[in-house]
N, C-alpha and C positions, 0 to 999 in steps of 0.2 A: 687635376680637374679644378675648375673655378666653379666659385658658387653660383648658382643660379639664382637672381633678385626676381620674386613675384611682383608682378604688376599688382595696384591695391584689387582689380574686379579676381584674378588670378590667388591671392589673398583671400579673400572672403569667401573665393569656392574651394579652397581649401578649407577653412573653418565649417560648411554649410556640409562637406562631404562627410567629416570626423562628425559631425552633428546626427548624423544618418547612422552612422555608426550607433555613436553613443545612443540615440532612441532602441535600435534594435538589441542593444544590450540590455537595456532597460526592459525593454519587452518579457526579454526569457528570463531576466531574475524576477522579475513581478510576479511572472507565470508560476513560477518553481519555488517563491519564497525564498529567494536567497538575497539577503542583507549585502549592498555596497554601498559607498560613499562617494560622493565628485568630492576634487582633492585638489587642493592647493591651489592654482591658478583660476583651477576651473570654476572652483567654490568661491573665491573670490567674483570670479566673475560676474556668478551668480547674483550674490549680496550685493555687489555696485553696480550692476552694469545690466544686470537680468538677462545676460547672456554671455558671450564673448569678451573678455579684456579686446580692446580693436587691436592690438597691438597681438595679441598672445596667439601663436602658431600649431599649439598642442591641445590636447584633453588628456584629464587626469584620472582616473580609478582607483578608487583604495578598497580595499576588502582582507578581512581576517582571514588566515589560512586557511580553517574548516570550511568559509563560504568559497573561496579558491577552487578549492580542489572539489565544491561540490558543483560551482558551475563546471567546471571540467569535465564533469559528468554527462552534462544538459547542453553539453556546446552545440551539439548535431543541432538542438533546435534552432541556430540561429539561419535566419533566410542564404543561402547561401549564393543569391544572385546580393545580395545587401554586404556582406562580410563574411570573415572567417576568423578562426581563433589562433595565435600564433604561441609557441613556447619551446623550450628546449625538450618536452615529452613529443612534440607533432610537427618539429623541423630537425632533422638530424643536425642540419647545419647553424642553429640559433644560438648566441651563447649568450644572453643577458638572463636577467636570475628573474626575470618577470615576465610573464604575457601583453602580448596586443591582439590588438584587435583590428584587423587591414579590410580596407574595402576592396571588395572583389573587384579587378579588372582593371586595378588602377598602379602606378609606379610610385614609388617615395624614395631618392638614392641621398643619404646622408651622406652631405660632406667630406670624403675621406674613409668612407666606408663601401666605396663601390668594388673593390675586390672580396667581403665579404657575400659567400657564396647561398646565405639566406632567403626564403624570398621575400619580398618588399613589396609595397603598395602603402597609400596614406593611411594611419596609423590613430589609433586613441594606445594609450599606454593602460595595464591593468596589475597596480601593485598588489602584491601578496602583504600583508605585514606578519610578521611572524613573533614571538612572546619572546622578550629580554630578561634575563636574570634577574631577580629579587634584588641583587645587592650590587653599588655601582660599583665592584672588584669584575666582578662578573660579568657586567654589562660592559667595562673596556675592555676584556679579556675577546668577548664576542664583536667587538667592533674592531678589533686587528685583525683577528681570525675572517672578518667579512672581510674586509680590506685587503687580506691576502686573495682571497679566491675571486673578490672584483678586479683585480688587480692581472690577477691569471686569464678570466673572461674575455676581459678587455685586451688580452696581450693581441691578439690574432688583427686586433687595430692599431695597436702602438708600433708592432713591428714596423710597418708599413710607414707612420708617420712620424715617429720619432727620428732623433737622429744620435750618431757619436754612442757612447754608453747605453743609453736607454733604448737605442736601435739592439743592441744587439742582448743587451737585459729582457727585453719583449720578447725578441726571438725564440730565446731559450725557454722563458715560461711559457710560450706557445706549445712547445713540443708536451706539454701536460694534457692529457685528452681530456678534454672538455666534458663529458661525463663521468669521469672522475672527479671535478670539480664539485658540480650537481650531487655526487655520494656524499661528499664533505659537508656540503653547506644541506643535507636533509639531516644531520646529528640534531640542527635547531629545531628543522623544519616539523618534524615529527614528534615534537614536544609541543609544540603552539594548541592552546586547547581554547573555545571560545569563552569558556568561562572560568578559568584559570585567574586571578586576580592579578598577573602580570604586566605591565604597560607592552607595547608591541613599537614593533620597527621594522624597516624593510629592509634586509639584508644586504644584497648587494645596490648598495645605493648608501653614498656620504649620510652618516647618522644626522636625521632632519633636526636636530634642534643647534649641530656646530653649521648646518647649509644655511641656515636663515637669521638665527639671532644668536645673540651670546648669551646661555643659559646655565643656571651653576649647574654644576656637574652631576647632581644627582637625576636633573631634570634632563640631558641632553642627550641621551640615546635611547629614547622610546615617550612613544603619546597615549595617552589614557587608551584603554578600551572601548569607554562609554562612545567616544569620538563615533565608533562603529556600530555601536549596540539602540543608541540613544538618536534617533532619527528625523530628519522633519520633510517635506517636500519646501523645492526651489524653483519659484521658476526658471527657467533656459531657454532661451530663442525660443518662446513660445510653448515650450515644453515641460511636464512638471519631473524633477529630477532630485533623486533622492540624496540628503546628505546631513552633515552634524547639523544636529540640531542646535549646541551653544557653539552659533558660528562663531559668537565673537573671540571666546575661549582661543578656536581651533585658528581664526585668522590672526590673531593676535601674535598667538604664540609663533605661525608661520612668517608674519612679514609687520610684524609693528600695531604702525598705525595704518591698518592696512587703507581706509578710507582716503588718505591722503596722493593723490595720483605721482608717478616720477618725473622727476626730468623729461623734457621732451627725448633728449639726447640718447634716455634708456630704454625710451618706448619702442623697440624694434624686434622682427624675429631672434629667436635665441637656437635656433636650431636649423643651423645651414643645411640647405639641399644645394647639391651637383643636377641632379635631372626629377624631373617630374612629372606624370602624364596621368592626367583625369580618367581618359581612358572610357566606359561607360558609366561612368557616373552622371546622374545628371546636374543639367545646369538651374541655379535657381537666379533668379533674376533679380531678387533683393539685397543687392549692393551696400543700400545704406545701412551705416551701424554709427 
């Protein structure tokens, strides 16, 4: 399959759909008291841009396990002509170690992922973080151990797109049933406590402090608590949107100097699609960003 390049008006209704999203999320945590954060690009976004990076094709979610799994609870409340809630507990066929959140009625086929048999539609992502060891022996011990079992997740895509050794390396970690997997990686999951004085990380996902900077070692596989606990509202395309409150802390440590824009050359989607169809979503008409 080739990738499919969005036209910019194509672009921004992508962005404006996941925006609909992310408010109806918003909605039923408000409603229910349960604590999230916008994460990473998105909080970025927020702080420069007071909405959208123009460039950034995603939205981001962070939340502490206990808040996780108590939206999990409350999902039914979300509008269900607006979204639905996606994970390896309410898709048999899902295998990444995190939730989405897909807008009803609409397609999203990742690049190289259209023989996975999940279902699909445009997507905000919703990380779980879960509590990392005391002692950085521990916290590498846990970051192989994730890297094994992302690694197994992931196989049921590599099969397919790798080649030579790792074609047939994938193959074979495929044959691991995928809820098996999920048994393994809940050993951490079921320790994560929100007030435990732990730092947190997201399991299967590259530990965030080797993905974005080079941090000493004691510092690079888990972020404060407080990031989660300690809150502030943002604006967002006109919306107020909950997240850390010492952005600078949380951006800093994600991307630098985060205020400093990139490359033109780097400013591009990061996340290829093969097909994609709006589907009933609707159209907003405000283009300009």
């Amino acid at each position: 399959m080739k990738q499919y390049i969005l036209n910019p008006e194509e672009f921004r209704r992508l962005q404006l759909v996941q925006l609909e999203t992310i408010v109806e999320f918003d909605r039923v945590c408000r409603k229910h008291h349960i604590n999230y954060v916008i994460s990473s690009g998105t909080m970025l976004g927020a702080v420069r841009h007071k909405g959208y990076i123009p460039w950034d094709d995603d939205a981001d979610i962070m939340m502490l396990r206990e808040d996780y799994e108590r939206f999990k609870t409350v999902m039914n409340d979300l509008n269900p002509d607006v979204c639905f809630f996606q994970d390896h507990t309410t898709d048999p066929e899902y295998r990444w170690g995190y939730g989405k959140l897909r807008r009803t009625g609409t397609e999203y086929v990742r690049l190289g992922q259209e023989h996975v048999k999940c279902k699909t539609g445009i997507n905000i992502d919703i990380f779980p973080y879960d509590d990392v060891p005391l002692s950085t022996m521990g916290q590498m011990i846990q970051d192989f151990y994730c890297y094994c079992c992302r690694k197994i997740l992931w196989s049921e895509v590599g099969k397919v797109n790798c080649h030579g050794f790792w074609k047939f390396w994938y193959s074979l970690l495929s044959k691991i049933p995928r809820d098996r997997v999920f048994k393994w990686l809940s050993y951490y999951t079921k320790k994560s406590r929100n007030d435990s004085p732990n730092k947190v990380r997201l399991l299967c996902f590259t530990a965030i402090g080797k993905l974005y900077c080079k941090h000493p070692l004691k510092d690079r596989y888990g972020v404060p608590k407080r990031w989660f606990t300690e809150r502030a509202e943002y604006e967002f395309e006109g919306h107020l949107l909950m997240g850390t409150k010492d952005y600078d802390e949380c951006l800093t440590f994600w991307f630098g100097d985060y205020m400093k824009l990139p490359p033109v050359e780097q400013r591009a989607q990061h996340a290829p699609v093969s097909s994609i169809d709006f589907g009933n979503a609707p159209i907003n008409n405000h283009t300009d960003k």
